[in-house]
N, CA, C and O of each residue as an XYZ file, in Angstrom:
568
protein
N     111.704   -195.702    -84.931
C     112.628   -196.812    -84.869
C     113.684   -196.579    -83.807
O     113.987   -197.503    -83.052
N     114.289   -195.330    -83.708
C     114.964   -195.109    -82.717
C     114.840   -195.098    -81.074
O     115.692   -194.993    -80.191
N     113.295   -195.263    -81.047
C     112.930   -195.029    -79.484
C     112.631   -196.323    -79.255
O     112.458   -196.525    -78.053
N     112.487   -197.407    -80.018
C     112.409   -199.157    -79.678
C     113.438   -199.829    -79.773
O     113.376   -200.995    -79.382
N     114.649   -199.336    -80.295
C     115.783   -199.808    -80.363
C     116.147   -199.972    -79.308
O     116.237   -201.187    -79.133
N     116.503   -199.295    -78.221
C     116.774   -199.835    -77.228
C     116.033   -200.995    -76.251
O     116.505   -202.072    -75.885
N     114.924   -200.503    -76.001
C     113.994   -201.566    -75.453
C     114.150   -202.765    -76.416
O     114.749   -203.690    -75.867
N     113.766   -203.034    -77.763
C     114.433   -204.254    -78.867
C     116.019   -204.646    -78.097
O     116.329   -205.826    -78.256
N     116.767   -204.023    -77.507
C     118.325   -204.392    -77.246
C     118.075   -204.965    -76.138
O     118.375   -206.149    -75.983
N     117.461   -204.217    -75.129
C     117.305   -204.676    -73.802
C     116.360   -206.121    -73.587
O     116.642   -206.965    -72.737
N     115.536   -206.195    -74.249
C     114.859   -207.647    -74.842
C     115.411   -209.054    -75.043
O     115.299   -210.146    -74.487
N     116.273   -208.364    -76.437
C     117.546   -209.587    -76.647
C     118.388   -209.792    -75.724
O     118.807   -210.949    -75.715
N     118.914   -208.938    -74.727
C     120.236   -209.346    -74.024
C     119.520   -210.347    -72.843
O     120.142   -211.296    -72.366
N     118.079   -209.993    -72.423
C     117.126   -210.923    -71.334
C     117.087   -212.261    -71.906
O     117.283   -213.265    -71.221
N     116.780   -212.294    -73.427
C     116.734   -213.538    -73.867
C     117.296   -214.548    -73.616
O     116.981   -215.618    -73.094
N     118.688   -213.874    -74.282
C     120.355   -214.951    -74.292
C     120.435   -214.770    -73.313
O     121.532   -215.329    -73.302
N     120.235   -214.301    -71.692
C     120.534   -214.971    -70.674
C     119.821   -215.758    -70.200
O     120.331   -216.562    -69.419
N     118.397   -215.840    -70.472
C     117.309   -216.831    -69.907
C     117.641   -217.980    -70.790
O     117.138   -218.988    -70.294
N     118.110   -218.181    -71.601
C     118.003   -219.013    -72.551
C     119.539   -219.843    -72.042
O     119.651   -221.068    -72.077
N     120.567   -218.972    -71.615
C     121.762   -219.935    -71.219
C     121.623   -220.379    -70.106
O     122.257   -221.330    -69.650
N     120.473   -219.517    -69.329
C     120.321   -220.159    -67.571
C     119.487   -221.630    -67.719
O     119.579   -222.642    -67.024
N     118.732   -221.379    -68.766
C     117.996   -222.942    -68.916
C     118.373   -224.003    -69.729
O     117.832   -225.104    -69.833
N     119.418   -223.537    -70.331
C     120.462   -224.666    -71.387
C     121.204   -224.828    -69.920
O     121.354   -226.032    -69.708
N     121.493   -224.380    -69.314
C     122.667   -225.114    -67.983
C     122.189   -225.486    -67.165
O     122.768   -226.363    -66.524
N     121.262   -225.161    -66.866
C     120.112   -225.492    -65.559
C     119.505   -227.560    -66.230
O     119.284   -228.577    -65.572
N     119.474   -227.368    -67.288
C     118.631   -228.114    -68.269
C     119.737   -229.326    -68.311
O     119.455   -230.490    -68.026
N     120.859   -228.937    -68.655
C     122.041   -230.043    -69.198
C     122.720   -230.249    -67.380
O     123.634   -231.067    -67.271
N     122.353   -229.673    -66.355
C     122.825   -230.018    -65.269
C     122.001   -231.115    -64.714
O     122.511   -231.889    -63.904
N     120.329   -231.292    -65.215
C     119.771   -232.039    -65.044
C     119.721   -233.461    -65.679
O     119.168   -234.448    -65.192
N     120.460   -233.376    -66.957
C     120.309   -234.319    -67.772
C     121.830   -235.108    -67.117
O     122.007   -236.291    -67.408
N     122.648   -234.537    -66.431
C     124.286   -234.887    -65.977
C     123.553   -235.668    -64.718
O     124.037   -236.791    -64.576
N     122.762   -235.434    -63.997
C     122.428   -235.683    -62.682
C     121.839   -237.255    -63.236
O     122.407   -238.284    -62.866
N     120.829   -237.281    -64.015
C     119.919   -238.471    -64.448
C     120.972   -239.545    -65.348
O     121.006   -240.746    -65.082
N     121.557   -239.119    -66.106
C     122.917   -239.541    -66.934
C     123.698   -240.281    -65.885
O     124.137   -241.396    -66.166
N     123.938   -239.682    -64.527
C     124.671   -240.614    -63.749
C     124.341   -241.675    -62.909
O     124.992   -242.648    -62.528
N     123.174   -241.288    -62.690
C     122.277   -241.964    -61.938
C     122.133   -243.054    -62.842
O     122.754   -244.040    -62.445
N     121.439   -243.249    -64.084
C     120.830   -244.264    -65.017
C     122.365   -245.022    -64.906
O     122.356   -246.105    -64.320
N     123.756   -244.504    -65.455
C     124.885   -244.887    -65.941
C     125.888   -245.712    -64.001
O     126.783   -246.557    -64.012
N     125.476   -245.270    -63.138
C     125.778   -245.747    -61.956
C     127.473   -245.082    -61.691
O     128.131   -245.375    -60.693
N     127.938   -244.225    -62.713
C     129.041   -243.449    -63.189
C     129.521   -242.090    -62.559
O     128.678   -241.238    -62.278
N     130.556   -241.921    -62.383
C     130.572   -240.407    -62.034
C     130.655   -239.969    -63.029
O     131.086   -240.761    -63.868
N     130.321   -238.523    -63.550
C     130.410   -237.671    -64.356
C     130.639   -236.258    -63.913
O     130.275   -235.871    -62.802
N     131.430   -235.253    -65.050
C     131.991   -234.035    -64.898
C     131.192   -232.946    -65.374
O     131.195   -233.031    -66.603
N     130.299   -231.665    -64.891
C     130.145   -230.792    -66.125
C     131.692   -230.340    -66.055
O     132.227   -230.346    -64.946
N     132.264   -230.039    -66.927
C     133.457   -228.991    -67.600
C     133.441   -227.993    -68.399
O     133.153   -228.058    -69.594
N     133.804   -226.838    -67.687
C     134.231   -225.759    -68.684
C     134.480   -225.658    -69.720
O     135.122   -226.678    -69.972
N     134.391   -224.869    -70.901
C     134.887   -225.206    -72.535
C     135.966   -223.866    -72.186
O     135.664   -223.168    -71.218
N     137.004   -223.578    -72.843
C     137.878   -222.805    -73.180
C     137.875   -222.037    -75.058
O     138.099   -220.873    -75.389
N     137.731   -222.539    -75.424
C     137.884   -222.562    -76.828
C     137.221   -221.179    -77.843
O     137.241   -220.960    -79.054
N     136.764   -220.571    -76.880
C     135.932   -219.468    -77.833
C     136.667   -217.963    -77.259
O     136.075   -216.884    -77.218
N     137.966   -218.183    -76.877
C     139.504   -216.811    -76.617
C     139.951   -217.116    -76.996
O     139.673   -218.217    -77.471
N     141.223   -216.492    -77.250
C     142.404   -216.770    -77.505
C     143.469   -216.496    -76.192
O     144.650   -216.822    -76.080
N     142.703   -215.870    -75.385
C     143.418   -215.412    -73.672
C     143.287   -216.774    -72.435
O     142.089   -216.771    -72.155
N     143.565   -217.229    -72.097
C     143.133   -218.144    -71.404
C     142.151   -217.782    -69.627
O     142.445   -217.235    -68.563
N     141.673   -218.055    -69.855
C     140.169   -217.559    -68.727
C     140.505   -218.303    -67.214
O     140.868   -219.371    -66.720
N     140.179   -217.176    -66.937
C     140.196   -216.633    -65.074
C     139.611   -218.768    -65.058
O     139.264   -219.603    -65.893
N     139.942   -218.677    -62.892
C     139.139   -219.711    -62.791
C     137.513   -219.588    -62.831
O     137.056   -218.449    -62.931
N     136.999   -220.217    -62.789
C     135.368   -219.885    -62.553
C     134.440   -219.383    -63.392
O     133.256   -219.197    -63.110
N     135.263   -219.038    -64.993
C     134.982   -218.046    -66.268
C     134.277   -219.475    -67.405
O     134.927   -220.349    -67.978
N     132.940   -219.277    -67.410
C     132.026   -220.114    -68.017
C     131.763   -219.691    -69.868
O     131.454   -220.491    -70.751
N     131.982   -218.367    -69.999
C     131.827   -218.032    -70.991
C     131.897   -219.044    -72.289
O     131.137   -219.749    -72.953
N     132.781   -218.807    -72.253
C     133.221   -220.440    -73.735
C     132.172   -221.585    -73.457
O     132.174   -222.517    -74.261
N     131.337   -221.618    -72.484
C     130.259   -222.754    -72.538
C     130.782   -224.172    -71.895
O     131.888   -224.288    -71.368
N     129.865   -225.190    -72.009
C     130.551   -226.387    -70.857
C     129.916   -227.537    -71.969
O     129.037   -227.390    -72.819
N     130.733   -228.744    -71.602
C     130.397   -230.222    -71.874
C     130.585   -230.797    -70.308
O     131.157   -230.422    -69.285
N     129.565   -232.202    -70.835
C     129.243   -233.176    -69.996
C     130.318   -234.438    -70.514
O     130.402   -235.009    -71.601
N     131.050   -234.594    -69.306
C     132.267   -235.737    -70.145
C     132.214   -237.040    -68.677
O     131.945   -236.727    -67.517
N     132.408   -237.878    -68.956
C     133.377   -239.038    -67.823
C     134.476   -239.014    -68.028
O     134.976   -239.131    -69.147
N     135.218   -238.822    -66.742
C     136.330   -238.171    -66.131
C     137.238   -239.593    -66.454
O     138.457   -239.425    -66.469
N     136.767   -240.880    -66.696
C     137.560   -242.241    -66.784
C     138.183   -242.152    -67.868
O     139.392   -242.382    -67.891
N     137.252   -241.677    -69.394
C     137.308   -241.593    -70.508
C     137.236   -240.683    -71.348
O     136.611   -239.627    -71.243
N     138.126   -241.200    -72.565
C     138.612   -239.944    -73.062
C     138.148   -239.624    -74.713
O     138.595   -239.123    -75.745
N     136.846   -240.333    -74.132
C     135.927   -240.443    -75.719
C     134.918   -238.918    -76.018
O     135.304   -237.859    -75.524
N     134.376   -238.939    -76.373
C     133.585   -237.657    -77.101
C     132.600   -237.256    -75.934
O     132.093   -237.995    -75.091
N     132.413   -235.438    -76.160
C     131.763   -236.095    -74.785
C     130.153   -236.187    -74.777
O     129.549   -236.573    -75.777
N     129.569   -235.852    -73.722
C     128.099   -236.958    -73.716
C     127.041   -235.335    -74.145
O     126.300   -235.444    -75.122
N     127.047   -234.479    -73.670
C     127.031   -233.044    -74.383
C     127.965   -232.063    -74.189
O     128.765   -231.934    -73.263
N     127.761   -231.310    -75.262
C     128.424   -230.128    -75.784
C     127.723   -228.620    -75.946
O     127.168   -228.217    -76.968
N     127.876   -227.892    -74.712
C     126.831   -226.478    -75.124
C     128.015   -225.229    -75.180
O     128.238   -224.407    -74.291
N     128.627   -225.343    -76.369
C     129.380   -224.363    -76.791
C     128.710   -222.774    -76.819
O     127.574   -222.489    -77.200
N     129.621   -221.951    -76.368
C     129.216   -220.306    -76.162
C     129.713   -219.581    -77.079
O     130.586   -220.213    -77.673
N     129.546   -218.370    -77.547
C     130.722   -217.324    -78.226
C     131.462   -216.134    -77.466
O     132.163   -215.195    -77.843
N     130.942   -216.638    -76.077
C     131.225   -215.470    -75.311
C     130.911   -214.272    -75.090
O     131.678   -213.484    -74.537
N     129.585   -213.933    -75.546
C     128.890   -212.865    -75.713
C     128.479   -212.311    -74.353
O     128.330   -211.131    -74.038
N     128.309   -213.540    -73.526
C     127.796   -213.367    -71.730
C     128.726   -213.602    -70.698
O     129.490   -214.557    -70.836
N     128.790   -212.995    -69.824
C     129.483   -213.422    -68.903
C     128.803   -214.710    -67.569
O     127.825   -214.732    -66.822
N     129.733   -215.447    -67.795
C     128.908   -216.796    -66.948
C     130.710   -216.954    -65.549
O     131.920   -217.029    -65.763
N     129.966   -216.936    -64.442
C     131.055   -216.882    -63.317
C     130.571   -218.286    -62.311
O     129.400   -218.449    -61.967
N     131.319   -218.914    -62.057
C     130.724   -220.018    -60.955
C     131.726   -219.678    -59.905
O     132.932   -219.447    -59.818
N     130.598   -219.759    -59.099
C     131.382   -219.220    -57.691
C     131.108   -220.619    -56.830
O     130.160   -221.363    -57.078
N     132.182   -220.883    -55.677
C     133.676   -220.526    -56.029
C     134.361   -220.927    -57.206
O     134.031   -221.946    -57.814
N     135.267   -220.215    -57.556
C     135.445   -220.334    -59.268
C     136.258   -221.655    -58.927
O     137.260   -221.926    -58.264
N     135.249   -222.410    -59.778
C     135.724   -223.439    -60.505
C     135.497   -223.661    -62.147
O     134.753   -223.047    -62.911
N     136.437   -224.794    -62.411
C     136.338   -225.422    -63.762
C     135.875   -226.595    -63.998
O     136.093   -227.041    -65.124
N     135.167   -227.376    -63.102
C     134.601   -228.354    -63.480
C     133.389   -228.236    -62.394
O     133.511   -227.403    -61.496
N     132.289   -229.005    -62.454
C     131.147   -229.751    -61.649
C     131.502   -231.279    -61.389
O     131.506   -231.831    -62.489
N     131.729   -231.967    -60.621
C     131.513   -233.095    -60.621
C     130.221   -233.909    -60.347
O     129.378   -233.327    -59.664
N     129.942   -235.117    -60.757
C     128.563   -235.383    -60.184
C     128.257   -236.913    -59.993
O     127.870   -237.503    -61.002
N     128.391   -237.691    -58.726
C     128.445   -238.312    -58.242
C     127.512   -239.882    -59.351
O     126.774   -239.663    -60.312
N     127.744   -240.811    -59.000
C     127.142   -242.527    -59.605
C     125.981   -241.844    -58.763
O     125.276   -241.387    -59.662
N     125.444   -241.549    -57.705
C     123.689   -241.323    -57.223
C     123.391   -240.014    -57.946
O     122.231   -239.657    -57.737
N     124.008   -239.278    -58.648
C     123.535   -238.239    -59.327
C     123.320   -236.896    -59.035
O     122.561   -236.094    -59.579
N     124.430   -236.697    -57.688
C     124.132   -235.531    -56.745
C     125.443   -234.337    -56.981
O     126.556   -234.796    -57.237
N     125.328   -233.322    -56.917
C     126.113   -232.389    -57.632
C     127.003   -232.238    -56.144
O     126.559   -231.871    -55.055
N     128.616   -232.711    -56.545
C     128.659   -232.957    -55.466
C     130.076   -231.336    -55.007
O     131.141   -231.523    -54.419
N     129.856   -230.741    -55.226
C     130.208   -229.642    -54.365
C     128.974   -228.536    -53.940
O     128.754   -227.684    -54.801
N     128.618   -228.506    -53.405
C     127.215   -227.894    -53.011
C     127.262   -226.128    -52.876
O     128.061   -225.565    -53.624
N     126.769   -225.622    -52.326
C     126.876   -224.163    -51.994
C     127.318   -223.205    -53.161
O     127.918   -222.156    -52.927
N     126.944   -223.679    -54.614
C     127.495   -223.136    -55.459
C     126.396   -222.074    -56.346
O     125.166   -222.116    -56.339
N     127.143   -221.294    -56.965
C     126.311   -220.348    -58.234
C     126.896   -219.853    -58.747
O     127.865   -219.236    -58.306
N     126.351   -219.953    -60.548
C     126.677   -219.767    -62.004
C     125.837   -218.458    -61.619
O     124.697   -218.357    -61.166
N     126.722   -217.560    -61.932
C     125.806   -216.223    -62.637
C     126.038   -215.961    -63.893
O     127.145   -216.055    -64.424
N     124.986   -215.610    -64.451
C     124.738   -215.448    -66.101
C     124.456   -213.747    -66.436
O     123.364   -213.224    -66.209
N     125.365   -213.170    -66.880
C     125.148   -211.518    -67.123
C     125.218   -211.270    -68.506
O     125.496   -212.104    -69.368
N     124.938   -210.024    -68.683
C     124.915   -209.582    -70.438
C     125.689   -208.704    -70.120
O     125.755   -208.206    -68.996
N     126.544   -208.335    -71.324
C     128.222   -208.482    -70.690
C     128.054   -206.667    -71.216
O     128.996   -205.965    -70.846
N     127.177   -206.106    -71.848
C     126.741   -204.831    -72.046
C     125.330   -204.323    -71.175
O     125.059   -203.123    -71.219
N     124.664   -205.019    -70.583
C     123.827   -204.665    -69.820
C     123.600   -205.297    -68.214
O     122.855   -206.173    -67.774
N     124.344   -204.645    -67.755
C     124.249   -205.090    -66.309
C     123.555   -205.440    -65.396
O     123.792   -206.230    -64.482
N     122.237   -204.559    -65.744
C     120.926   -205.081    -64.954
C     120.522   -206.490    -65.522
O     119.625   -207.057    -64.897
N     121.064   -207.162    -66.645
C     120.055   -208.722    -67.078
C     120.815   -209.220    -66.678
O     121.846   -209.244    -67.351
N     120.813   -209.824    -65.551
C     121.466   -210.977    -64.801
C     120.458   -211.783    -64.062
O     119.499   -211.355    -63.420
N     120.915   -213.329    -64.297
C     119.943   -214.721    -63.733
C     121.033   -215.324    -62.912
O     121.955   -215.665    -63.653
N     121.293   -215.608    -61.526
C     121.737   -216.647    -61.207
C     121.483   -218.108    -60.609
O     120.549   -218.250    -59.820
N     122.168   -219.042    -60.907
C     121.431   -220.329    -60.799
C     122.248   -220.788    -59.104
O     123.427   -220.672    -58.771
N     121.079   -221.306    -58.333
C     122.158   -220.925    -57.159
C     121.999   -222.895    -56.496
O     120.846   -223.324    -56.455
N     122.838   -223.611    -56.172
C     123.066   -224.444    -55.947
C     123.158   -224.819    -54.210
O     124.266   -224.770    -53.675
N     122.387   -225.052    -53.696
C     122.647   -225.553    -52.130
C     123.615   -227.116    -51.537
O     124.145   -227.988    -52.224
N     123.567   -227.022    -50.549
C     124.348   -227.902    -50.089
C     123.735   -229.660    -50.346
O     124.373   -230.700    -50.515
N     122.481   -229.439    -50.290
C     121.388   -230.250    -49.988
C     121.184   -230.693    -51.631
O     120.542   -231.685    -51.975
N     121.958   -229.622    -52.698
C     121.400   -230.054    -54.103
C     120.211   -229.585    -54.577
O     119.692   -230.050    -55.592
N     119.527   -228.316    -53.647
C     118.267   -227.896    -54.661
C     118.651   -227.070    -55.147
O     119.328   -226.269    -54.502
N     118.327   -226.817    -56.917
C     118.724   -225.905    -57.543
C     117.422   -224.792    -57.768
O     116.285   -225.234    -57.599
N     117.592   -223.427    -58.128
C     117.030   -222.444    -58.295
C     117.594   -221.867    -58.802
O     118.783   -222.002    -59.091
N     116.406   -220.528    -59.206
C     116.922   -219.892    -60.088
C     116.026   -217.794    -59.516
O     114.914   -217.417    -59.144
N     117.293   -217.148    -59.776
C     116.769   -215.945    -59.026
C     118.128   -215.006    -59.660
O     119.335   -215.093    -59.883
N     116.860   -213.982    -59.770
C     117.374   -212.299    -60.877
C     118.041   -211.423    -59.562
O     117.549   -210.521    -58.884
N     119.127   -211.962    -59.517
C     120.104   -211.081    -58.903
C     121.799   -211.875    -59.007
O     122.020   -213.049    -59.302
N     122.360   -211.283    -58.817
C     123.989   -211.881    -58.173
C     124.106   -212.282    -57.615
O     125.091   -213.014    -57.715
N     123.325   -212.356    -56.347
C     123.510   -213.131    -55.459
C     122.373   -214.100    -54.485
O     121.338   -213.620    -54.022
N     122.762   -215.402    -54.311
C     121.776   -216.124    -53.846
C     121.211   -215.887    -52.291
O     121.943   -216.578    -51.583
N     120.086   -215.112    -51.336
C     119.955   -215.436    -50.691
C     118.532   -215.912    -50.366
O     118.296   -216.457    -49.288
């Protein structure tokens, strides 16, 4: 039991990051089509709510909702975190905006997704100017 425990650890921490790279990757797609169908701008936004410290710029951890920036009704999703991972958007920001044609409109961007005890499981989702998104096991997009 002791000699799978780790490999069992190292397993789970791959999981919960593949699993938050495709809940954001996933709900960035549904923000893109959401605006497009809705002819609307829309925001992804940062969540705060899962510290009690208030978080760096660019600090994803606490998880993100999909809101319109007009209104101040509920928002359209909600993918709450516990902070278990470290999630960084470079350049650190706190929101995504995303255009009525549905185009993510600050470009050149990337969410990296780390396991905040294992350093080697990192996914980052890397964002071009042009709007194609990908996805690649390192820190950095080239």
């Amino acid at each position: 039991t002791s000699w799978a425990m780790p490999s069992l650890s190292s397993w789970l921490w791959r999981l919960r990051v593949e699993s938050v790279v495709q809940a954001w990757r996933g709900d960035l797609q549904t923000a893109q089509l959401q605006a497009l169908r809705r002819g609307e701008n829309l925001e992804l936004q940062r969540l705060n709510s899962c510290q009690s410290t208030p978080l760096a710029d660019g600090d994803w951890r606490c998880g993100w909702q999909l809101v319109r920036p007009t209104a101040s009704d509920t928002p359209l999703i909600n993918h709450g975190l516990g902070g278990e991972l470290l999630l960084q958007l470079y350049p650190g920001q706190n929101l995504l905006p995303i255009n009525g044609q549905g185009e993510a409109v600050a470009g050149g961007l990337r969410l990296t997704v780390q396991a905040k005890n294992l350093k080697t499981v990192v996914r980052s989702i890397c964002i071009n100017n042009t709007g194609r998104v990908r996805v690649v096991a390192s820190e950095v997009c080239t």
